[in-house]
C-alpha positions in Angstrom: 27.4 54.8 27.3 23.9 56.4 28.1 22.6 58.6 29.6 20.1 57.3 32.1 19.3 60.2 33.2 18.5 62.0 30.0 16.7 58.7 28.4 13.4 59.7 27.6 10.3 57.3 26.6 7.5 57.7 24.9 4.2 56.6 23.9 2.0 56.8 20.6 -1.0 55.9 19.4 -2.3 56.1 15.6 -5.9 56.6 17.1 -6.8 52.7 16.5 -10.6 52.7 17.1 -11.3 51.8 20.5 -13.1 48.3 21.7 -16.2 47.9 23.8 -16.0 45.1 26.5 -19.1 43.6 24.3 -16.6 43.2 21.5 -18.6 46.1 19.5 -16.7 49.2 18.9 -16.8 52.9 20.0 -17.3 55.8 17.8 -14.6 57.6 16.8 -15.7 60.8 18.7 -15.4 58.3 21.9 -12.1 57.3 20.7 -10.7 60.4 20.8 -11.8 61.0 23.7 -10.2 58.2 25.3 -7.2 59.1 23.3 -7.3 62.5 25.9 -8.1 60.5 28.4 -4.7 58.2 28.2 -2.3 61.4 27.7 -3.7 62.5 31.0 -2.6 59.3 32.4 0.7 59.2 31.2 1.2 62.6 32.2 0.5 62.0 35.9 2.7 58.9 35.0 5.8 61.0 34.7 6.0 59.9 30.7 7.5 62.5 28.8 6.3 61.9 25.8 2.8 61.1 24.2 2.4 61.3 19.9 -0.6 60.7 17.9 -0.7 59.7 14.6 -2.6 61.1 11.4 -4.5 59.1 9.5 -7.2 59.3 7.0 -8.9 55.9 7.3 -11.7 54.4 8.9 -10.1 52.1 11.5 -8.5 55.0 12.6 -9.8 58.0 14.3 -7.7 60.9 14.5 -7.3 63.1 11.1 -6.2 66.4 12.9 -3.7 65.4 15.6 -2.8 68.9 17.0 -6.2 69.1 17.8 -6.1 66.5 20.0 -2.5 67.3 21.6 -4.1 70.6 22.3 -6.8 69.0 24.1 -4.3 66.7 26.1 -2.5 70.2 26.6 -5.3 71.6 28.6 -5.3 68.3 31.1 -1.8 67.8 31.7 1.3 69.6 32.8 4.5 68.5 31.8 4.3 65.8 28.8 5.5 66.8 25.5 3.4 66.7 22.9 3.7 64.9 19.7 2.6 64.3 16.3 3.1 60.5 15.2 3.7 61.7 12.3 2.7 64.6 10.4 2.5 63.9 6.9 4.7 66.9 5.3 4.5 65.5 1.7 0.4 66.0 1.9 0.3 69.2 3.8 1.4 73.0 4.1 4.4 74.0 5.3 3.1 77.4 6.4 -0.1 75.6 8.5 1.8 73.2 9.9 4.6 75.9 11.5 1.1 78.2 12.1 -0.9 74.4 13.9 2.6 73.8 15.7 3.3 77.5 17.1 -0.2 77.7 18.1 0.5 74.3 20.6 3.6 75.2 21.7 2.3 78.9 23.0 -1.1 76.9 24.7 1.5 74.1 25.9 4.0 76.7 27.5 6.6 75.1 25.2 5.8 71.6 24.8 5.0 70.9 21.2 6.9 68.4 18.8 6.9 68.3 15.5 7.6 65.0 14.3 7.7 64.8 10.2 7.3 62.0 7.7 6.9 61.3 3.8 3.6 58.7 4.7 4.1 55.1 4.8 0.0 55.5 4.4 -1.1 57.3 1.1 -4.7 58.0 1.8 -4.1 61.5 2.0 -2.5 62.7 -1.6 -5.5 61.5 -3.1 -7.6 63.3 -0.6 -5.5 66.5 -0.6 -4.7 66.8 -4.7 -1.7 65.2 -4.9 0.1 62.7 -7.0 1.7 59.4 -5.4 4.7 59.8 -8.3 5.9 63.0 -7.0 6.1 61.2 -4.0 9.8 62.2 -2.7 9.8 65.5 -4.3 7.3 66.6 -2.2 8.5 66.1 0.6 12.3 67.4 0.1 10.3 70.5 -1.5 8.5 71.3 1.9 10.9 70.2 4.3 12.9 72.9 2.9 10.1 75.7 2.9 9.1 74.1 6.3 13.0 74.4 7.6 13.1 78.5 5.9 9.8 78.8 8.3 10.6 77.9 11.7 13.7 80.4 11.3 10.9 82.8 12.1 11.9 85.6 10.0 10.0 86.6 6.6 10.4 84.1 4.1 10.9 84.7 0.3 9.8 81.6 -1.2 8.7 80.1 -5.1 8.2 76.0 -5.4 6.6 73.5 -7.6 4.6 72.3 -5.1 3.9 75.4 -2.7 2.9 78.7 -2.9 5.4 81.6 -3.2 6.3 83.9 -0.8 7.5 87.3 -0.9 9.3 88.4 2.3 6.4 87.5 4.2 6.1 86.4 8.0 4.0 83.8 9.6 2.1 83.9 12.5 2.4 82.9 16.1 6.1 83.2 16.9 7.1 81.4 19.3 7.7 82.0 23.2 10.1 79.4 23.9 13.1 77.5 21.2 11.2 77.4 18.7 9.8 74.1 17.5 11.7 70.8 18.5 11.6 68.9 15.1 11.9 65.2 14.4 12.2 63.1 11.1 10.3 59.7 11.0 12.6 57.1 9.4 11.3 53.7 8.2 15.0 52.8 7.1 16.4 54.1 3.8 19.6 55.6 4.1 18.6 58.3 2.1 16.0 59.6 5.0 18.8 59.5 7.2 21.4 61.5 5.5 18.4 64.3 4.8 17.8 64.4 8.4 21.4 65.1 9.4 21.7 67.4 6.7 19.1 69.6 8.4 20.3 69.0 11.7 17.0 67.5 13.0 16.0 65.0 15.5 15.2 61.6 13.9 13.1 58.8 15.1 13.2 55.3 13.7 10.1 53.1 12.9 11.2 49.6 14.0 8.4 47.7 12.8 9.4 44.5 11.7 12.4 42.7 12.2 15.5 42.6 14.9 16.7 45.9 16.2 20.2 45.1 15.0 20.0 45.8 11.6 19.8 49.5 12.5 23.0 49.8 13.5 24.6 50.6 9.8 21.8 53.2 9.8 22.5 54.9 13.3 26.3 55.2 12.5 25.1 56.7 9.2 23.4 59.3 10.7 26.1 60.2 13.4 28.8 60.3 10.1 26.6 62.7 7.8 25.8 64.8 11.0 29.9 65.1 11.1 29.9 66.2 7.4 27.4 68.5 7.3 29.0 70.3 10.8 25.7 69.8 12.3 24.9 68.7 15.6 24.6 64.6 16.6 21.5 64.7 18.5 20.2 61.6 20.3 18.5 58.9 18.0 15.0 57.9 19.0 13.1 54.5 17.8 9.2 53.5 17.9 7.9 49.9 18.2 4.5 48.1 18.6 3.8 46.2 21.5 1.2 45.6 24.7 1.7 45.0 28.1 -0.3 43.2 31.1 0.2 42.0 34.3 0.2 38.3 33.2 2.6 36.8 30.5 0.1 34.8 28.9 -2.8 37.5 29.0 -0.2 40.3 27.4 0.6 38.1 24.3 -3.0 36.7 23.6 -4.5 40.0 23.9 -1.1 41.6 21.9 -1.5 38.5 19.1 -5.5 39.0 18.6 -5.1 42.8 18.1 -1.7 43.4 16.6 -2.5 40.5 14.0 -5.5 42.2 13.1 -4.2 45.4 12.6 -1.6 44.3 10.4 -3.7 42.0 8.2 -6.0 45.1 7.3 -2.8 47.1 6.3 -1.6 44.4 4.6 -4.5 44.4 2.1 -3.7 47.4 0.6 0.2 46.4 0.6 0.8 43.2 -0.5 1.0 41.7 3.0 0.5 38.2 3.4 -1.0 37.3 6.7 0.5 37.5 9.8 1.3 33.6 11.0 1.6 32.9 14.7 5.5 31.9 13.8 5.8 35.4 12.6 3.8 37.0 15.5 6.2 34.9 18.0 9.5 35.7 16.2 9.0 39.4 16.3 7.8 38.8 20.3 11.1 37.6 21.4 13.5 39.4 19.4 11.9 41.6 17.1 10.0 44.8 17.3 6.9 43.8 18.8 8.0 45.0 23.4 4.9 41.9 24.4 5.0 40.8 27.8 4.7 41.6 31.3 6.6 44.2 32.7 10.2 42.4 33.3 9.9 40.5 30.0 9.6 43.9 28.2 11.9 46.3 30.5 14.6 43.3 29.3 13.7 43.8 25.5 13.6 47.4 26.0 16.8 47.8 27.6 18.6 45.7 25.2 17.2 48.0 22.1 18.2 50.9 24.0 22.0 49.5 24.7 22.3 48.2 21.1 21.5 51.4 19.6 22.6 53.9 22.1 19.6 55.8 21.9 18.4 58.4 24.2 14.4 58.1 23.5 12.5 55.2 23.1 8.9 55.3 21.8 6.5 52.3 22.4 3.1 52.3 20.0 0.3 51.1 22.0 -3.6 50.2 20.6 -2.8 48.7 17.8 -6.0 47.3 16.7 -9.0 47.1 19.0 -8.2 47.0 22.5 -10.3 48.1 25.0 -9.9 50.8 27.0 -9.7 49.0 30.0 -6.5 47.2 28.3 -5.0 50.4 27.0 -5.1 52.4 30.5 -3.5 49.4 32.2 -0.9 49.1 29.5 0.0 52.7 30.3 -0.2 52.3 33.9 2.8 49.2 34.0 4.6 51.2 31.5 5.0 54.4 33.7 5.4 52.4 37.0 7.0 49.5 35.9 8.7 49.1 32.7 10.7 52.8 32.7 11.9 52.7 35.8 12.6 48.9 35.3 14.6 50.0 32.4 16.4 52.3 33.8 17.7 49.9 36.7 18.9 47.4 34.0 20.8 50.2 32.1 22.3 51.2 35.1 23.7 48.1 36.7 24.8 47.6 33.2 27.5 50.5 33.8 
């Protein structure tokens, strides 16, 4: 049964470069700056979550996403703060705890660290690393990361990292310490590592019906059991857009979304997106596109059929204006959640 009361949603964004109403596009300073601009919004929204992504691209424009929770820290209040994700297998376990602690003392205790292996590669290149050591990496520094947020001096030697000789890391922190998720794209062996640790793990649903999670969530809550670590409540991200009008949400949704998808695609082996594709995942996939009853309906559904307690919707994808993207966030907070929250709640 869930929770209503505890359900949390989210938003994220990956930084997609902002449109002009001209069609050109904004700089990626300006992006950024919009990117502020719409945590502020869901903030006064009552949205308890907002996550940026890190990318090292282009059409993206945010590289250094705690800087720019730290500057939606300063405008808001009570909106955790996210990363969408943080790519561990590229980074430093010691900065990332030292970035993290740092947010969570300016945020009075509303950082989130949310960790991933990379479904984009850009940065091992970029930061000296080798795509075949691809999972060894990560395990490697999710264990030196998990030794470090213990806050105690660490005595540490790796393959990968640096070694440590009963050193401590600075800021501690003033509150729990850091609230840790695991970005899954779907192998079960992400999912049993995530238990093992006894971390929070979020679920990238981006292609596909939500249903064929379920083997996956009831592998999580089974390793959790074996390992004697907590179950703690399973959160999912998808794409989507909303607007007031039906039509409106999935033209805009099908323009942008399909475009976003096709660049990707070029550097995976992607065919393009067809509008049978595009539709399919619209009304029973991952993509939440509608108004706001068509997607509270959707939402509710994935939230039901998972049992999840936090549920993340990726907005921007592509080049929408900001004029699209504020509006998206307005129906979301005042519509859809609540909206969601009814339908859960008659369902009881």
């Amino acid at each position: 049964m869930i929770d209503v009361d505890k359900l949390q949603f989210g938003l994220e964004t990956f930084g997609d470069i902002v449109a002009n109403e001209d069609g050109s596009l904004k700089t990626a300073g300006e992006s950024i700056r919009q990117i502020v601009k719409e945590g502020q919004l869901a903030d006064k929204l009552g949205i308890d979550v907002i996550g940026v992504g890190e990318h090292h691209r282009p059409d993206y424009s945010v590289s250094s996403p705690e800087i720019v929770l730290g500057a939606i820290a300063s405008v808001t209040n009570n909106i955790k703060l996210a990363t969408a994700v943080t790519v561990l297998s590229s980074d430093d376990p010691v900065r990332v705890y030292e970035r993290f602690a740092t947010l969570e003392g300016l945020s009075q205790g509303r950082a989130q660290v949310m960790l991933g292996r990379g479904s984009f590669t850009e940065s091992f290149p970029l930061f000296g690393y080798d795509l075949t050591d691809y999972d060894d990496l990560f395990n490697e520094k999710l264990e030196m990361y998990s030794k470090l947020i213990e806050e105690k001096p660490i005595t540490w030697s790796g393959k990968f990292t640096e070694t440590l000789k009963n050193q401590d890391v600075y800021p501690k922190t003033d509150y729990d310490g850091l609230e840790t998720y695991i970005g899954i794209g779907g192998s079960p062996e992400s999912i049993i590592r995530t238990a093992k640790y006894g971390y929070k793990v979020i679920i990238a649903i981006i292609g596909g019906q939500a249903d064929r999670f379920v083997p996956y969530v009831d592998l999580y809550k089974r390793a959790a059991e074996q390992y004697h670590m907590p179950v703690q409540p399973i959160a999912v991200h998808s794409h989507g857009f909303i607007a007031d009008d039906e039509d409106e949400a999935v033209e805009v949704a099908w323009k942008n979304i399909k475009a976003n998808f096709d660049r990707i695609g070029l550097t995976r082996g992607w065919a393009p997106m067809s509008r049978e594709q595009f539709d399919g995942e619209t009304k029973v996939g991952s993509f939440y596109v509608g108004n706001p009853e068509h997607v509270a309906q959707r939402i509710a559904r994935t939230i039901k059929l998972l049992g999840l307690g936090r549920f993340d919707l990726v907005y921007g994808a592509g080049n929408q204006t900001a004029a699209q993207r504020e509006r998206m966030i307005e129906l979301y907070g005042s519509k859809v959640i609540p909206r969601v929250k009814e339908i859960l709640s008659e369902g009881e």
